[in-house]
N, C-alpha and C positions, 0 to 999 in steps of 0.2 A: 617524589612525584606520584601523584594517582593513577592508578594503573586505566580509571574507567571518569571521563566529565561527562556529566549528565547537562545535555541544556533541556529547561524546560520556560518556556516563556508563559508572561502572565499577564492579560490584561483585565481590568474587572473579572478578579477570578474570583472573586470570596465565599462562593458558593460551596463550590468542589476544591479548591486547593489544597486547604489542610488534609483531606485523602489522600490527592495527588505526592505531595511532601511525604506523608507519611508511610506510604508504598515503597518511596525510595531507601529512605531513613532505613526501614527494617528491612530492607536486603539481606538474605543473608552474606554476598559478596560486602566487603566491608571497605573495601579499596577504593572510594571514589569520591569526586569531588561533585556538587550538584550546583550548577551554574543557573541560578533563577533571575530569571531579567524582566524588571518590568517596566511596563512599555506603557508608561505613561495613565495609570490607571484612577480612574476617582473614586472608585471605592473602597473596602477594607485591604484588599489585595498586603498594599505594602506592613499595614499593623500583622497582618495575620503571616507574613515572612517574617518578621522583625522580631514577632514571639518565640522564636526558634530559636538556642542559642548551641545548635549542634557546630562544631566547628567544619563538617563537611559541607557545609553552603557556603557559597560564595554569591554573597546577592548583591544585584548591578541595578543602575535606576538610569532609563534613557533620559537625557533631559529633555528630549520631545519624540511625539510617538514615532516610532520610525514604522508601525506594523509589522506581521509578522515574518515575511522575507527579511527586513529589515534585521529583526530582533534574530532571527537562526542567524544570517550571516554575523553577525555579532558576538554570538554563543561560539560558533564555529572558530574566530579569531580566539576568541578567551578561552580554550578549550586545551589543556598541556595534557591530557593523558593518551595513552596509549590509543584506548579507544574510546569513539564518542557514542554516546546514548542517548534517545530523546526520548521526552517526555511532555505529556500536555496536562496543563492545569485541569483536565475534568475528567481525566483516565485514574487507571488504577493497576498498576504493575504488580504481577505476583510475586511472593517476597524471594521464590528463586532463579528469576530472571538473567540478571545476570553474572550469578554464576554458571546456569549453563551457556548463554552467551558468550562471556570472555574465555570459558572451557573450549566451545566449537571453533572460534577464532585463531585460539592459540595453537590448536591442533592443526588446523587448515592454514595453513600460511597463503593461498592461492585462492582464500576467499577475501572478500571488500566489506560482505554488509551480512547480517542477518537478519531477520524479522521470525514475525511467526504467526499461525492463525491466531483467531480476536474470538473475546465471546462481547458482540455489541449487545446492549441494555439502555432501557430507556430511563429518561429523570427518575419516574417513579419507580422506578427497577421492578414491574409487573412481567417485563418480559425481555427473553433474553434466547440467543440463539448463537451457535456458532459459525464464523464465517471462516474455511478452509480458504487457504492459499495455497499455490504450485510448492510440491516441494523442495526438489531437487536445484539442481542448476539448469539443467536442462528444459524442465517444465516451465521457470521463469523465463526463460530465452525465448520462447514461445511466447508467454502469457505477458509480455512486457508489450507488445505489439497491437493489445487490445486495451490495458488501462494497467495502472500503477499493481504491480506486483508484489509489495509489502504494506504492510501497514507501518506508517511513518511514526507515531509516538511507540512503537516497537523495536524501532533498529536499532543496531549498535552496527557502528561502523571502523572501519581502519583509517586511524588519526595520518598518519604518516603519505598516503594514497591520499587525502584529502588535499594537504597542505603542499605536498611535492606537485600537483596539478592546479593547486590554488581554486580548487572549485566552490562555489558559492550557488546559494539558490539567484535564480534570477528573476528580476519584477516581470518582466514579457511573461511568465506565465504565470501570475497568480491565481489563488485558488487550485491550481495542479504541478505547485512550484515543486513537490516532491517529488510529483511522478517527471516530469522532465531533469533532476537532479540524478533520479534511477538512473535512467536511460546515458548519462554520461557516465554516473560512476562504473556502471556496469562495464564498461569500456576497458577498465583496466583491473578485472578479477571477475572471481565469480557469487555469486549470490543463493544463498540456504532461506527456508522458511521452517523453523519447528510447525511440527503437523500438531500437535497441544499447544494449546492457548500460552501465553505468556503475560496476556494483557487482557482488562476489559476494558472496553472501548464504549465510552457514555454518547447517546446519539442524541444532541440539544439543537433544540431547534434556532441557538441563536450561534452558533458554532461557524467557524472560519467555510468548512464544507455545506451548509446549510444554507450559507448568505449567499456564496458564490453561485449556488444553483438556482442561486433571483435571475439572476444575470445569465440569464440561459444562450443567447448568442453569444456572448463573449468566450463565455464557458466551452459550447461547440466549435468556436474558434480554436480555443487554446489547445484542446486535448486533439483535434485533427491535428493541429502543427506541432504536437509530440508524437503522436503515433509517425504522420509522415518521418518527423526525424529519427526514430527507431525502423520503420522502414530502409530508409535510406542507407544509414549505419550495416543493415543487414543487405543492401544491394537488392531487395525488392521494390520491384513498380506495379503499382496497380492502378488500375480505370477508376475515374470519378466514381461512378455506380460501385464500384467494391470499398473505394476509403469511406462512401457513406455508410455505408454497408456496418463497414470496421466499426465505424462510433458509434451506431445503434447498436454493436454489442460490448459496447464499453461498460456498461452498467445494469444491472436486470431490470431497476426501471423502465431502460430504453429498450430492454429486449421486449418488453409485457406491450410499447407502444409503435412496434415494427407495422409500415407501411407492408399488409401483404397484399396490396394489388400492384406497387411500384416493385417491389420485392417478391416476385413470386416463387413459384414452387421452382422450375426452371432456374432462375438466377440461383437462389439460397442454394442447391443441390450445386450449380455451377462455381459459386463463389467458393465451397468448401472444395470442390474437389482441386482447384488451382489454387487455393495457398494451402492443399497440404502440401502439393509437389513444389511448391515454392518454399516451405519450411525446411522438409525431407533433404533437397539439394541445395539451398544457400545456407542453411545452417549447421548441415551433416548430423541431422537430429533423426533416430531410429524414428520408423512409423508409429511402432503403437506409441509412443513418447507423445508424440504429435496427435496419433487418433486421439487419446486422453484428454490433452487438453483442450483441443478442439471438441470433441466430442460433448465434454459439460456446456458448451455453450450455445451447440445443435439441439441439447435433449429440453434445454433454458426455451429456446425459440417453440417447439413442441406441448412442456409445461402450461407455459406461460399465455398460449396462444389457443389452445387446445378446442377452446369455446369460438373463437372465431375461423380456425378453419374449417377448407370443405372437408367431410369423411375421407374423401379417397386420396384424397390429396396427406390428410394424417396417415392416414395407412400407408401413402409410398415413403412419408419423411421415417415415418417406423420402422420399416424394413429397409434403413440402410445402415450397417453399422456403426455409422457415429453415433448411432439413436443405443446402442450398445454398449460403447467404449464408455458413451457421458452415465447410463448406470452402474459401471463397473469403475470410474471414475469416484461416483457417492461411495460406492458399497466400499471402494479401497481408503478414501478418507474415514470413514468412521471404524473403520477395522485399525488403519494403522494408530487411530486416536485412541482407543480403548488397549488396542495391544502395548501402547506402550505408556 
């Protein structure tokens, strides 16, 4: 049996695939099976899997498109290894992914999922940057309550915890079917992110993330009714004004296009100071843990707004330590990036 199924679904992939394929293939972990499904696609997609004749693939052909909820839940049944990996057809996985994945797994028996910071890049790959993630367990427990806490063609997961709970991505939330999948597995372990990249993450504008954000109500629909359900889970209530609050900082997009006359200086200084004491006591999470996280996303709203605040009004958000913690917050991601 493979210690490691990798699902990676394809639909007109022919673009990017053969990298995606090939990322895997040269792992240096040798143990795994690579589960490519595809989903129905018209162009080279299936020639360009079928040239492959590694016996580590195991390729599946939907006979109609089921999309991509559809195609992971599928990957997820056909999946006999230990642990599960995902992969998308337009990424690129470093070739020693996972084996330190299935290394941190295997040592941690009381974790669920791993992921890890992303260096995103665009088609033309002219430009590229990295995106940190929370790292610990603790930071994710936090950072789960604002938007998806991993990056998804990055996890490796605990097969065993899937299938004993029977978990499956669900349609009700497409386009953030991942980050609501989090927020249950999270339920029964805990969750690591490598502060180094493990993945590059290609950002196309015709991408499952790209289309969903056409649909921009549905979209603020879906991600309010995950956040409220990782709320809930952690026995926090908040006021309409603070879960909107929440979604405009789901994203830096959303934080660059913050309402600050409905949001003002008053609220924002108010909203932070009651879900720290709400994180502090329903989650038994140390303060600085919590200034930290929180704080990269007070320094985001300061950044990002800079030009449309008043002076004095920047000068009070400046002088209060979350405007601190979110540069000690950078300065610790790139320290611990380079230190190790």
């Amino acid at each position: 049996m493979s210690l490691i199924s990798v699902i990676l679904p394809a639909y007109n992939a022919e673009k990017y695939l053969a990298q995606a394929i090939d990322s895997i293939l040269n792992q240096t972990c040798l143990y795994f099976e690579l589960i490519i499904i595809n989903d129905g696609s018209t162009d080279r997609t299936e020639m360009i899997i079928q040239s492959y004749s590694d016996n580590r693939i195991k390729y599946y052909n939907n006979e109609i498109n089921l999309g991509l909820i559809g195609t992971l839940n599928r990957g997820l049944e056909l999946a006999k290894g230990k642990y599960i990996a995902r992969m998308d057809a337009d990424d690129i996985s470093f070739l020693d992914r996972f084996h330190k994945q299935f290394d941190f797994l295997e040592n941690n028996e009381d974790y669920v999922i791993c992921s890890s910071s992303r260096i995103e890049f665009y088609q033309d790959n002219t430009k590229k940057h990295i995106t940190f993630l929370p790292e610990t367990n603790e930071e994710i427990t936090i950072a789960k309550h604002f938007s998806t806490p991993f990056t998804h063609p990055a996890v490796m997961m605990r097969n065993s915890v899937i299938k004993l709970y029977k978990l499956q991505y669900l349609n009700d939330y497409k386009y953030s079917e991942d980050y609501e999948f989090w927020i249950r597995l999270l339920e029964y372990g805990k969750g690591y992110n490598f502060v180094k990249p493990l993945i590059s993450y290609r950002i196309v504008q015709e991408g499952q993330t790209s289309t969903g954000v056409k649909n921009k109500v549905q979209r603020e629909l879906i991600i309010k009714a995950i956040q409220k359900k990782a709320l809930l889970l952690s026995n926090i209530d908040l006021m309409d004004k603070d879960l909107d609050f929440l979604f405009q900082l789901s994203l830096s997009d959303r934080i660059k296009k913050i309402d600050l006359d409905y949001f003002d200086f008053g609220f924002i200084i108010s909203f932070f100071r009651n879900i720290q004491i709400e994180f502090k006591d329903k989650l038994y999470i140390e303060s600085s843990i919590v200034n930290y996280v929180l704080g990269l996303r007070y320094l985001k709203i300061i950044i990002f707004n800079r030009r449309r605040l008043k002076f004095f009004i920047m000068v009070r958000l400046i002088f209060d330590k979350l405007f601190i913690y979110g540069i000690l917050s950078i300065i610790r991601n790139y320290y611990n990036y380079y230190k190790r």
